[in-house]
Every structure is written in structure tokens, then in C-alpha cells.
C-alpha positions in Angstrom: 184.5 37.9 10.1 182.9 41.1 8.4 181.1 43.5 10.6 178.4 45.2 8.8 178.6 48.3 9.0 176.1 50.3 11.5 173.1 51.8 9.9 173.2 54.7 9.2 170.6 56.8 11.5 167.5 57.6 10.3 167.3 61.3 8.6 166.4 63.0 11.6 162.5 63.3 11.8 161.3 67.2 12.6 158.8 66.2 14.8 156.4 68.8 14.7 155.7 70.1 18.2 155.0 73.0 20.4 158.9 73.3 22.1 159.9 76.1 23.9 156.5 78.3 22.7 157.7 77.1 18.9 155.3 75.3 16.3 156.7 73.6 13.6 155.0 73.0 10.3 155.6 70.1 7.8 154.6 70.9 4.3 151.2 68.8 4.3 151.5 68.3 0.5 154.6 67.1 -2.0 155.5 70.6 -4.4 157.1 73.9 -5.1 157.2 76.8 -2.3 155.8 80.2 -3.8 155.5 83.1 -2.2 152.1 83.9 -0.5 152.0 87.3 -2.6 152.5 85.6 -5.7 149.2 83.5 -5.2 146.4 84.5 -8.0 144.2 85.4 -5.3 143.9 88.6 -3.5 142.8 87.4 0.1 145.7 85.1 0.3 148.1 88.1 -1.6 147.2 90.5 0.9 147.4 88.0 3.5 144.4 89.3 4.7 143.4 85.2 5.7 146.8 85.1 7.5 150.3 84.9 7.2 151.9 82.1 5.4 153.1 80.3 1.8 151.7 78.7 -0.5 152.9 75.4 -2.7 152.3 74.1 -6.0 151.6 70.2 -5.8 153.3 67.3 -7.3 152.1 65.3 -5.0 148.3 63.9 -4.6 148.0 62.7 -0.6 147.6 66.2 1.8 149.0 65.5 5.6 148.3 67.3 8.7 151.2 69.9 8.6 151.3 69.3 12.5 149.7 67.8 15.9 145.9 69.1 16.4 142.7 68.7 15.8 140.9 68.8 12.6 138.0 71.8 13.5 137.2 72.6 10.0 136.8 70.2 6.8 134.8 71.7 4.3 132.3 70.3 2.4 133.5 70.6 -1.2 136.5 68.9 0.5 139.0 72.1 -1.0 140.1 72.9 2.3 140.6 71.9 5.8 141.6 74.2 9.3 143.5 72.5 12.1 144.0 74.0 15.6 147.0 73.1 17.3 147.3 72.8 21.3 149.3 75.9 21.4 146.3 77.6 19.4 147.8 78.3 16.5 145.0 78.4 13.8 145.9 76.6 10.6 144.3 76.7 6.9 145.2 74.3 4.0 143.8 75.6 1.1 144.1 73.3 -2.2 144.3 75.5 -5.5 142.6 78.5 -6.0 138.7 79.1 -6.7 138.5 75.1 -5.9 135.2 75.4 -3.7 133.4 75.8 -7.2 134.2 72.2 -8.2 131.6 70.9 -6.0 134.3 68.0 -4.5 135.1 67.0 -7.7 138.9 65.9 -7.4 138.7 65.5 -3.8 138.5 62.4 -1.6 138.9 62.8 2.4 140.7 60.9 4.2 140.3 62.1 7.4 136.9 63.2 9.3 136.3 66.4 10.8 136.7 66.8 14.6 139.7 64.3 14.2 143.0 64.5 16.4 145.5 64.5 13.9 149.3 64.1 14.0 151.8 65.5 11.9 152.1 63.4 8.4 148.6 62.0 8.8 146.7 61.6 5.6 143.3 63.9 5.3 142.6 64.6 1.3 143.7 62.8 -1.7 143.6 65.2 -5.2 142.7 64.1 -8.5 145.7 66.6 -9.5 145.1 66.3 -13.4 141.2 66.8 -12.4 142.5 70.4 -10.5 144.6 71.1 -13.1 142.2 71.4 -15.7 139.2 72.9 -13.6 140.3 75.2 -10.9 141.4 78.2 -11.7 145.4 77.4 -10.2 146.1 74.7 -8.2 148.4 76.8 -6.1 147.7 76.2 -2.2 148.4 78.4 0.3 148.9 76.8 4.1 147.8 79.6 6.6 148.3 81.0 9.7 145.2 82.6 10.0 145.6 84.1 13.3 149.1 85.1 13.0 148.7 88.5 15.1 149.0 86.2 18.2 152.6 85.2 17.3 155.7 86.0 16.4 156.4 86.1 13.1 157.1 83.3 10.9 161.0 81.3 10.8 162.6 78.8 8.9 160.5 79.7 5.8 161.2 77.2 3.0 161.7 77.2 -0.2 162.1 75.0 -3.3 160.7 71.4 -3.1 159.1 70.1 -0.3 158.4 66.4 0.7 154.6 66.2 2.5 155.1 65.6 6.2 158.9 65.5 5.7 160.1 69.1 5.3 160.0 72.2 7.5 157.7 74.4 5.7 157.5 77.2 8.3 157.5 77.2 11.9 156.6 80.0 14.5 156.4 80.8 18.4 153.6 82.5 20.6 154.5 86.1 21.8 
């Protein structure tokens, strides 16, 4: 008789949780890693919104990058801020000068005031709409109140998977 063999385990899931004062971040959307400095936009540059990196999609579903609760969905449905129960205050911008669309290549998934966990859907992009109308569809993912923690580890780079790679993670002073 054949044994089959075992299955393999499951690629370990980085469950994204405040351990030992760290917060871990997911990427919340499918893409390349760039630089926050290289973003064509002078606020997120000069990370004067925050500390972070940005990411150019591939992918079209955005996911909470982590446990918390959804304070912040924006009308025009460009952008969304979580909080997370460590208070860590988190900004997913999609694409650059993306308010101006009015919406237009954004549907929501999630509703504001939402408890979220790490990987759950919140906006689906039209990403051929973006590309054509907003002025880059580069989005940076925040830290906006990074003076209350240590600065940022495990900084990726490369491709990212939405809810399935490290982007970034971080621990309270």
C-alpha cells in the first residue's frame, strides 16, 4: 500500500498582529514596491503625510493591510485610513491626483466604520480606467503618525501579493 505523502504545510500565513509592540503590514494591493521618494507627489516625497512606500498595481481588489477599523473612506473612494488597536494610523492612497476622478474607477467594497481584518476586500479599481485618467496610479500606503513609533522594518521590495506579503511592519516606542 502507497502512503501519500503528507501535505505539505501551508506557506506560513504572516498574520498581521500587534506582537510584542510590533505591527505587521500586508501589502493591501497586488504590484511593484517603489520608494516613497520616488512618488510624483511632493506630500508623500517629503513624507510629510507619513512614513511609508508606495506600490504600483497589477492587481484590481485593495485589502485591509492589517486588523482595525476602517475610520476613514473617502468619498471619491481614492483612499481609505485604518486605525489599528495599537493606534497605528494607516493611509492607502490609490494613484496620485485620483480624488479628481470623482469615483470614477472605484467601487467599495467595504463601509466606513468597518472592523476589518488583514486581507479583507475594501476597493476594487478599474486599473485601465486609473491608468488613463489619474495622473500615476502609484499608491503610497502610510504611516501617518509615524513619530509615535519606531521606525519602519522588514521594508519590502519587488512584487508584492495583496494580503500575502510583508510590506512593512513597525513597533510602538
Amino acid at each position: 500500500m502507497e502512503v501519500a505523502p503528507a501535505a505539505a504545510p501551508a506557506a506560513a500565513s504572516v498574520a498581521p498582529v500587534v506582537n510584542s509592540n510590533e505591527t505587521i503590514l500586508l501589502a493591501p494591493i497586488s504590484g511593484e514596491v517603489i520608494a516613497i521618494e520616488e512618488v510624483p507627489d511632493a506630500a508623500f516625497a517629503s513624507k510629510a503625510v507619513g512614513e511609508g512606500v508606495a506600490i504600483r498595481p497589477t492587481g484590481k481588489i485593495v485589502v485591509a493591510p492589517c486588523d482595525g477599523e476602517l475610520v476613514k473612506i473617502f468619498n471619491t473612494n481614492h483612499a481609505f485610513a485604518l486605525v489599528t488597536d495599537s493606534g497605528a494610523e494607516l493611509i492607502v492612497h490609490i494613484g496620485i491626483e485620483t480624488v479628481k476622478l470623482g469615483g470614477q474607477g472605484f467601487t467599495r467594497l467595504a463601509q466606513q466604520g468597518a472592523r476589518v481584518k488583514a486581507g479583507d476586500p475594501v476597493l476594487e479599481l478599474d486599473l485601465d480606467y486609473l491608468a488613463a485618467h489619474a495622473a500615476s496610479i502609484i499608491s503610497p500606503v502610510i504611516l501617518s503618525n509615524a513619530d509615535q513609533f519606531q521606525a519602519l522594518e522588514s521594508v519590502a521590495s519587488g512584487s508584492v501579493e495583496a494580503g500575502k506579503t510583508v510590506l512593512y511592519s513597525f513597533k510602538a516606542k
